[in-house]
C-alpha positions in Angstrom: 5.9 4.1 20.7 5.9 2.3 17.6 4.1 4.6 14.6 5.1 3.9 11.4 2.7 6.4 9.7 2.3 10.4 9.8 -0.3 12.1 8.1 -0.6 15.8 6.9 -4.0 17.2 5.8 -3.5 19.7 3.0 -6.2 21.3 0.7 -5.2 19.0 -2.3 -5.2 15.7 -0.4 -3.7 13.6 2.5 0.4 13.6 2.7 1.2 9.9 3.8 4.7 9.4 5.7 6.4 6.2 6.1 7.8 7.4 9.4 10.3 4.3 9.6 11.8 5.1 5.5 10.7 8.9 4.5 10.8 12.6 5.8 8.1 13.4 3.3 5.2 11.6 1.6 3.7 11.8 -1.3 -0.3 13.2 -2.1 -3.1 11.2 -1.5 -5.8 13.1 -3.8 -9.1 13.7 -1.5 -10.7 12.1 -4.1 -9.4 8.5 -4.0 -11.5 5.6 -4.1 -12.0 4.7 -0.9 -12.3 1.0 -2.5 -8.5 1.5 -4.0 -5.6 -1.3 -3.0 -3.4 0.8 -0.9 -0.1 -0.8 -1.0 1.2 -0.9 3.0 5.0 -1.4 2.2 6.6 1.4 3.8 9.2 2.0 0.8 7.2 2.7 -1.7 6.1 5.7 0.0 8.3 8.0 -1.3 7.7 11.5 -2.0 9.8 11.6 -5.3 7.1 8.8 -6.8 3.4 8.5 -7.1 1.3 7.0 -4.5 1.3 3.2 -4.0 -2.9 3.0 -5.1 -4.1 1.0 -7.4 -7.7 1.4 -8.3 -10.3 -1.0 -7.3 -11.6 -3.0 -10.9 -14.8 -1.4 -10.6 -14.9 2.0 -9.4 -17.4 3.5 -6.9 -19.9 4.8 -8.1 -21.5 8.0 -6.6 -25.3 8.8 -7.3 -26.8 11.8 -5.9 -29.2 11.7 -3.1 -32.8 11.0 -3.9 -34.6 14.4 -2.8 -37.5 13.7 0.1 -40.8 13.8 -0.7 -42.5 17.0 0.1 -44.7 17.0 3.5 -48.4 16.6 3.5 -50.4 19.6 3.7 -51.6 20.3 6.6 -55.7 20.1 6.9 -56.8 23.7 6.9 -59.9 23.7 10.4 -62.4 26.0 9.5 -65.1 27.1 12.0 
């Protein structure tokens, strides 16, 4: 079939497996920057060292939403 790469959700992060080198993977944190160089060399992969990421030179940065304005009042019809 030819996959090289497993992945197991847990509630820490994402487990990446090197299917062709490794048994076991190590943590992806769920929060990564998605913008992060993610090295794709399967032996690096190793559970017994950290993940391969190294973080983009300027990191994302998150701003909240900007609330919607309320809705117009509606014209009150009188009779």
């Amino acid at each position: 079939m030819g996959l090289e790469w497993g992945y197991v959700l847990h509630d820490d992060g994402i487990e990446v497996i090197a299917l062709t080198w490794y048994d076991s993977g190590p943590i992806v944190s769920w929060d990564t920057d998605p913008l992060s160089r993610i090295s794709g060399t399967p032996s690096l992969w190793d559970s017994n060292r950290p993940a391969p990421i190294q973080a983009p030179s300027t990191p994302l940065k998150i701003t909240k939403p900007v609330a919607p304005a309320p809705a117009p009042a509606r014209p009150r019809i009188t009779r």
